[in-house]
Backbone as a ProteinNet text record, in pm:
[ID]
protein_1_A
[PRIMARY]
XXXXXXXXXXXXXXXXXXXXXXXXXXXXXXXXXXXXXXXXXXXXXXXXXXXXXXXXXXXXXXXXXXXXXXXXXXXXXXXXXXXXXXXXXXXXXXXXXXXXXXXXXXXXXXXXXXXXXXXXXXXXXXXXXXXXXXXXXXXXXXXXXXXXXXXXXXXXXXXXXXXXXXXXX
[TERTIARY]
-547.8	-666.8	-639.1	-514.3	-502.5	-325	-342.1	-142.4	-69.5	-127.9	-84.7	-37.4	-100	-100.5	46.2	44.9	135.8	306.4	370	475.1	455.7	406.4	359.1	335.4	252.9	261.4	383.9	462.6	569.1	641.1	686.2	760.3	733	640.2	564.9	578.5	553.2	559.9	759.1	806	980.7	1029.4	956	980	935.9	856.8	799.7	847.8	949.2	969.3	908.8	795.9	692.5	713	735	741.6	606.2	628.5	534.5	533.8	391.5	405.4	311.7	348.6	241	155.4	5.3	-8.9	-80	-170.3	-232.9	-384	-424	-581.7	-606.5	-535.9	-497.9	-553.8	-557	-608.2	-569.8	-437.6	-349.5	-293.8	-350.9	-272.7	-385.7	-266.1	-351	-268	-351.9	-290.5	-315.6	-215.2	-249.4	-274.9	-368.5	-406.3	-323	-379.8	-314.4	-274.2	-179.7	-188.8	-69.9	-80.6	38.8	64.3	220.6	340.2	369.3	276.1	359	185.3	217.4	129.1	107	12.1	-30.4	-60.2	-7.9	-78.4	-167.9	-275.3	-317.9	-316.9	-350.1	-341.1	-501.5	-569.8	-711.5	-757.1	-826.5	-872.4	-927.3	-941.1	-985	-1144.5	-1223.1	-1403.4	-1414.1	-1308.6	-1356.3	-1207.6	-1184.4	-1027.2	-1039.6	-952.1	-944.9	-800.4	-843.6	-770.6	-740.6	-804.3	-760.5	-794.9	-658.1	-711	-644.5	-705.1	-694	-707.2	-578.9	-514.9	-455.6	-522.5	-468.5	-493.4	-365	-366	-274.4	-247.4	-170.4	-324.6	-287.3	-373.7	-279.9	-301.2	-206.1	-353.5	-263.7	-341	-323.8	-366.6	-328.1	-274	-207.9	-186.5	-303.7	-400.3	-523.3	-596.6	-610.4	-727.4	-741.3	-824.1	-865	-818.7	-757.8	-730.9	-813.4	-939.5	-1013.2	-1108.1	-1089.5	-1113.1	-1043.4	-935.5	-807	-867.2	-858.8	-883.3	-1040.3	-1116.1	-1285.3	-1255.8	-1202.4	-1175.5	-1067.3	-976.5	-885.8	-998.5	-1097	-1157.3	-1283.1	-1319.3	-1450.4	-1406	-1249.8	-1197.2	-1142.5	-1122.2	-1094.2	-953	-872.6	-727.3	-673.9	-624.9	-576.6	-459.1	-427.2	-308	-306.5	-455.2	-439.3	-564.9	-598.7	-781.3	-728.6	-627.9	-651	-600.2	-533	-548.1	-675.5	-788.2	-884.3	-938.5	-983.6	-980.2	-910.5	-772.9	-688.3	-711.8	-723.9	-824.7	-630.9	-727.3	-606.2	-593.8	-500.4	-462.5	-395.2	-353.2	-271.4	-131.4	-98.7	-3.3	40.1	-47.2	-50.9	-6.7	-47.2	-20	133.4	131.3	282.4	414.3	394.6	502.8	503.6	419.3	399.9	461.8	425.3	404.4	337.1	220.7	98.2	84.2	38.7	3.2	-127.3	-165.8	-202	-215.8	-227	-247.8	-128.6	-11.5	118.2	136.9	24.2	13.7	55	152.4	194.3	177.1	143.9	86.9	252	360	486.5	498.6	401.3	387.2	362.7	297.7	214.5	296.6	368.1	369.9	502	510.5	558.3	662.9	591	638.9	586.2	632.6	573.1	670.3	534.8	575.6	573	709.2	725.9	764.5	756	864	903.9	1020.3	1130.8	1164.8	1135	1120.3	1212.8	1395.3	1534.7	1539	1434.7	1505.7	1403.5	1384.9	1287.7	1203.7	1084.4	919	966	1019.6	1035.7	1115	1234.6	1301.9	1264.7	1190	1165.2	1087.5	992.5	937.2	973.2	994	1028	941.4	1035.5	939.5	1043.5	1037.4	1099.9	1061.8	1186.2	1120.1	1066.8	1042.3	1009.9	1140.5	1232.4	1388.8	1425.8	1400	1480	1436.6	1307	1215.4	1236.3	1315.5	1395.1	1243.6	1167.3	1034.6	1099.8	1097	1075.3	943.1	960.4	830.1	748	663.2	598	714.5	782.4	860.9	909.7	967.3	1007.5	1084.7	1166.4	1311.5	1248	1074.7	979.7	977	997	1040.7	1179.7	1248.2	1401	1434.1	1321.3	1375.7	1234.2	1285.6	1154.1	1137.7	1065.7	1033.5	874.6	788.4	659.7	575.2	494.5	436.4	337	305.2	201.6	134.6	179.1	112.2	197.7	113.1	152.8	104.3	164	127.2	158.2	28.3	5	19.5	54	56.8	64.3	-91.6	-186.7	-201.9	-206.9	-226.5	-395.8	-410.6	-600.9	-652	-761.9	-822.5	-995.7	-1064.8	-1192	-1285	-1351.6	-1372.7	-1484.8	-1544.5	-1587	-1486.6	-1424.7	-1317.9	-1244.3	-1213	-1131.1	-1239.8	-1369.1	-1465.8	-1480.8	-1460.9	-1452.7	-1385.3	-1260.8	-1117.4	-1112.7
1391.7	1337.3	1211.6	1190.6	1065.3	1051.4	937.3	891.8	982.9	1022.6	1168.1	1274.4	1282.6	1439.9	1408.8	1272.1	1220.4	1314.5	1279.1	1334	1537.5	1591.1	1760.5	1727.8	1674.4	1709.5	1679.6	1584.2	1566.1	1655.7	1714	1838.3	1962.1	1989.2	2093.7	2110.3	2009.7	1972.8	2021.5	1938.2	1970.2	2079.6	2152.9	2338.4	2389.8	2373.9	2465.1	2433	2316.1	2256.8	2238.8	2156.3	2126.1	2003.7	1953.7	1825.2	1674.4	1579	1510.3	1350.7	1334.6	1169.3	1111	1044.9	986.4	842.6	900.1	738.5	688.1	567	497.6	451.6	405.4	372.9	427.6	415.1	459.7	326.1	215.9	109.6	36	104.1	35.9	114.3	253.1	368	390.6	422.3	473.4	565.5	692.2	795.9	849.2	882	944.4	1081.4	1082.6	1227.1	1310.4	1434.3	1578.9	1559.7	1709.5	1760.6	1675.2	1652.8	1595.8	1717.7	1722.8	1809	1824	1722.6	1680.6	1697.4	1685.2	1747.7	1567.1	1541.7	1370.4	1394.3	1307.2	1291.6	1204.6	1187.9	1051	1064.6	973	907.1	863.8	936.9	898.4	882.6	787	721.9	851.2	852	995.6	963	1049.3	998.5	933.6	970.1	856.6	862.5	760.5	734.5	553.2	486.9	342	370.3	265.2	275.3	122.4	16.6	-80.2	-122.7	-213.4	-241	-381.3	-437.3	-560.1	-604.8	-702	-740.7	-867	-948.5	-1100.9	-1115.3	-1182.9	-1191.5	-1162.4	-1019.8	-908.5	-782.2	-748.4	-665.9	-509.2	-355.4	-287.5	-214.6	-178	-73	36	139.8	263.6	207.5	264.3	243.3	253	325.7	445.6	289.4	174.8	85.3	11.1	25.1	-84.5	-204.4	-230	-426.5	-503.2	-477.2	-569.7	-570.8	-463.2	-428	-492.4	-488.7	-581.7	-692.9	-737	-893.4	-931.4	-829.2	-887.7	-875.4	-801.5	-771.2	-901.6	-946.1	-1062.7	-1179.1	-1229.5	-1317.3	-1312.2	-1183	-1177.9	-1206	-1184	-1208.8	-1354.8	-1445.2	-1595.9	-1582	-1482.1	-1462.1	-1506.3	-1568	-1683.6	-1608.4	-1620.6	-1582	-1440.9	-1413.7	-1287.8	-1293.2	-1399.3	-1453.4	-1466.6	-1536.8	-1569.3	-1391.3	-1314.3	-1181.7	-1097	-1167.4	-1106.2	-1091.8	-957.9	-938.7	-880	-849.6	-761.8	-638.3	-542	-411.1	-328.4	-195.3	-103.8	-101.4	-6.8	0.1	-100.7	-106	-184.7	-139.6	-22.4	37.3	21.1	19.9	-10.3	-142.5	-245.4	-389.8	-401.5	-340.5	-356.9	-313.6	-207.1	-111	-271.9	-294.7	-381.9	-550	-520.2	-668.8	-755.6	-739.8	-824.4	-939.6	-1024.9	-1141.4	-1243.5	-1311.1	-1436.1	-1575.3	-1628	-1798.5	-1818.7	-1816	-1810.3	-1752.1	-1677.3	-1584.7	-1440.1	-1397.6	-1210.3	-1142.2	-1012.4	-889.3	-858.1	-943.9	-943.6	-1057.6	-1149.2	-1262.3	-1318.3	-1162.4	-1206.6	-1063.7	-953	-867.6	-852.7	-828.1	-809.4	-682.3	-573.6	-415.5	-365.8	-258.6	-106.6	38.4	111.6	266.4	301	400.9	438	624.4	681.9	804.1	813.3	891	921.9	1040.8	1042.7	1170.7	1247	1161	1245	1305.4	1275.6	1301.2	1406.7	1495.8	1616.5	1540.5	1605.3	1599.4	1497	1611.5	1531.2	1380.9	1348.7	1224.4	1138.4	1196	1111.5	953.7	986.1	854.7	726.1	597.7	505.3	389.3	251.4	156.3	92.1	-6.5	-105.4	-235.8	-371.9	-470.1	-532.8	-657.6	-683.4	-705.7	-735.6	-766.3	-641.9	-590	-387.4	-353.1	-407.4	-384.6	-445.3	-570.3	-652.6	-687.7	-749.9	-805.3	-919.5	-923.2	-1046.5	-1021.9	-1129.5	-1124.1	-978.8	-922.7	-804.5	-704.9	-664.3	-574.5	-570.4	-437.2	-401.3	-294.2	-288.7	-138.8	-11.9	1.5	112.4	195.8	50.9	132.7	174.5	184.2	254.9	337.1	379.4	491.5	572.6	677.3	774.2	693.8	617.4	571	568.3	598.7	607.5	552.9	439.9	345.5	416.1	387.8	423.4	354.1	293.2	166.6	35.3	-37.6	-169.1	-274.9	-353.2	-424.4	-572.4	-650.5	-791.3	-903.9	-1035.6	-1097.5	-1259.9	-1289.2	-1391.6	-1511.6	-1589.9	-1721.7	-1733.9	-1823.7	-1874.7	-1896.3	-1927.4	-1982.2	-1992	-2084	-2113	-2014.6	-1928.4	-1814.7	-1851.8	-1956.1	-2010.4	-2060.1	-2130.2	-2205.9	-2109.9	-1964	-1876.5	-1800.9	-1792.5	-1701.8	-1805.4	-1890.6	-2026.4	-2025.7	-1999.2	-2033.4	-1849
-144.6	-207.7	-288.5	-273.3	-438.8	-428	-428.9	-428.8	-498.5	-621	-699.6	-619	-527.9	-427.1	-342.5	-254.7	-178.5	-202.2	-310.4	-307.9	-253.4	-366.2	-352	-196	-106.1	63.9	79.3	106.5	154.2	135.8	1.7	-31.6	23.3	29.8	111.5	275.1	332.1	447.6	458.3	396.4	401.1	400.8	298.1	257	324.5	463.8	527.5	619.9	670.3	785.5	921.5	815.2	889.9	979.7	1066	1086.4	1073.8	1019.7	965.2	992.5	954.4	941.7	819.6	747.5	688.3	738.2	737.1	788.5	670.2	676.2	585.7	615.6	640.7	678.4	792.5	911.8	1020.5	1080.5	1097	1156.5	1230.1	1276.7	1389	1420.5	1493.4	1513.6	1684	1772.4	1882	1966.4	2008.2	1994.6	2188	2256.7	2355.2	2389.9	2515.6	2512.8	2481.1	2498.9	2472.1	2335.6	2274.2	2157.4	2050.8	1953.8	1820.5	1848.8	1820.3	1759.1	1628	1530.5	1425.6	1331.2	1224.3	1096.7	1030	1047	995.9	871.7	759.5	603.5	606.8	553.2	532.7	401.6	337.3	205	210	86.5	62.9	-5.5	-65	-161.5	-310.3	-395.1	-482.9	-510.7	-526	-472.7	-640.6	-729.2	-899.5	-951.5	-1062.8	-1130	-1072.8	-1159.1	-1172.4	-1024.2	-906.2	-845.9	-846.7	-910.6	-951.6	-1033.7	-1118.9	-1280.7	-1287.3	-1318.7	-1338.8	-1540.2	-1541.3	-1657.6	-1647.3	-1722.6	-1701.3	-1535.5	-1532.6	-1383.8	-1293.8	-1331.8	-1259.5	-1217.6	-1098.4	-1062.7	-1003.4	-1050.4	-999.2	-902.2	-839.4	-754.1	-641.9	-652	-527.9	-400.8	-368.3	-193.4	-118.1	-158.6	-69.1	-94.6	-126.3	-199.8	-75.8	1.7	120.6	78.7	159.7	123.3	92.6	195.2	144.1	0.9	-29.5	-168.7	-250	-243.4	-346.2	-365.6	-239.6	-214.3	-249.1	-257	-338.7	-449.5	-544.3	-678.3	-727.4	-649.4	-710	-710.6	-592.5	-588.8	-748.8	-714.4	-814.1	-945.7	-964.2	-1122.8	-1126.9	-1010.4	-1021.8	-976.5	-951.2	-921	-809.3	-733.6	-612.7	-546.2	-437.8	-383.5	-259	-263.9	-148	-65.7	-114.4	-34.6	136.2	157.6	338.9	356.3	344.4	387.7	443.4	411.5	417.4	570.2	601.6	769.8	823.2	771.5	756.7	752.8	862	828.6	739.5	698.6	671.2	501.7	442.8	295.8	267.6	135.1	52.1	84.9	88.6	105.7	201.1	313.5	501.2	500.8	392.3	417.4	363.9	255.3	241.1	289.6	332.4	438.6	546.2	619.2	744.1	708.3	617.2	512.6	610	602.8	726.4	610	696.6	629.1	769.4	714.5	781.1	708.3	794.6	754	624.2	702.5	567.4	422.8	470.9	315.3	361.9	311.4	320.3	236.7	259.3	170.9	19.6	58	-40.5	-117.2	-63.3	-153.6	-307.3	-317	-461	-554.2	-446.7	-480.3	-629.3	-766.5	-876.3	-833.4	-844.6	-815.9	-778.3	-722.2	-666.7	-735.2	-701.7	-741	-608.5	-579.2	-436	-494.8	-373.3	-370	-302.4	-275.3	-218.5	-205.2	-53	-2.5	33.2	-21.1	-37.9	-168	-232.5	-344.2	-400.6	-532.9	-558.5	-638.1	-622.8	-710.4	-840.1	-945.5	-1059.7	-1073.5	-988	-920.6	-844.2	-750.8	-658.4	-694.2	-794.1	-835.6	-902.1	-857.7	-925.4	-884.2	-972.1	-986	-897.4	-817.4	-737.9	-682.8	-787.2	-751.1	-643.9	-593.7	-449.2	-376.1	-464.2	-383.7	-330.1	-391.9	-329.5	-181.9	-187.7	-38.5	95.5	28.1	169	289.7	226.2	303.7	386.4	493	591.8	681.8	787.5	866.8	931.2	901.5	948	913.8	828.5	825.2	631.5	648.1	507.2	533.6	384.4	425.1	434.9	407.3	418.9	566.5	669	781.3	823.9	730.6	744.2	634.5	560.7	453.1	473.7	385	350.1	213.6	200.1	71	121.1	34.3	48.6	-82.2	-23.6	-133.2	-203.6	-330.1	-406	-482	-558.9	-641.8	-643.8	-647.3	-644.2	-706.4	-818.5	-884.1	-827.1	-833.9	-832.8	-919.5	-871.7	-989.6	-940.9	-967.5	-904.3	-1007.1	-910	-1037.8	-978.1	-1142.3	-1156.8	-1066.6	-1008.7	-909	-959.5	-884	-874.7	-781.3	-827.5	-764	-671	-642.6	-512.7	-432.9	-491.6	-375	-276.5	-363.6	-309.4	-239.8	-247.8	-155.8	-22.8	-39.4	101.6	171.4	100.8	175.1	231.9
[MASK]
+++++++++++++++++++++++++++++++++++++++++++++++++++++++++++++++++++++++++++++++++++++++++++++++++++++++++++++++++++++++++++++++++++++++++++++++++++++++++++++++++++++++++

């Protein structure tokens, strides 16, 4: 129900030896006939709670937060730097695992930190903060697809902008 929940499934899923996947918006997922073998998480938005908060001009926010949500909320506050993303279907979380980008702008570009877990490690451990260097972002890729590290929040950190110019562009 809520990035909160994320770690408790994973653990669960492990203790029961369940086999699993977590996905994220699911917006680039296509699945062939017949039956999964495997137990899907999704990650879903919580129906109330601040899933983005905006301060100065750092913005943090859930993994579960539609992108394009991010990206109306940076524009509507004058904040610059994640506007050409827009169109980009999928989570925040989805964008950053992938590190999607367009028009030379990437979803690691603007990115400060993230809260991840870590799904080697137990409930109370598993959670930390990790800069953008730890994540090893290059083109469409991140160390997300070579660990069990699983995103959760992610903090932004946008310079000023003219909040027409950036609804244009």
């Amino acid at each position: 129900k809520s990035t909160d929940d994320l770690p408790e499934a994973i653990i669960l899923a492990k203790k029961q030896k369940v086999p699993h996947h977590i996905i994220a918006g699911g917006s680039n997922l296509v699945f062939g006939d017949g039956l999964l073998n495997i137990t899907l998480i999704k990650l879903c938005a919580p129906k109330s709670g601040k899933l983005i908060e905006v301060k100065g001009n750092k913005i943090t926010c859930d993994a579960s937060v539609v992108l394009a949500d991010l990206i109306n909320v940076s524009i509507k506050n004058g904040l610059a730097g994640m506007e050409t993303l827009s169109g980009i279907p999928g989570t925040v979380g989805g964008a950053i695992v992938g590190n999607a980008g367009a028009y030379g702008q990437a979803a690691s570009d603007k990115l400060e930190k993230l809260l991840i877990f870590d799904a080697s490690s137990t409930l109370s451990r598993g959670k930390k903060w990790l800069t953008k260097k730890v994540c090893k972002f290059i083109y469409r890729d991140s160390v997300f697809n070579n660990k069990k590290w699983y995103v959760l929040r992610a903090v932004f950190k946008l310079e000023k902008g003219d909040k027409k110019a950036l609804e244009k562009k």
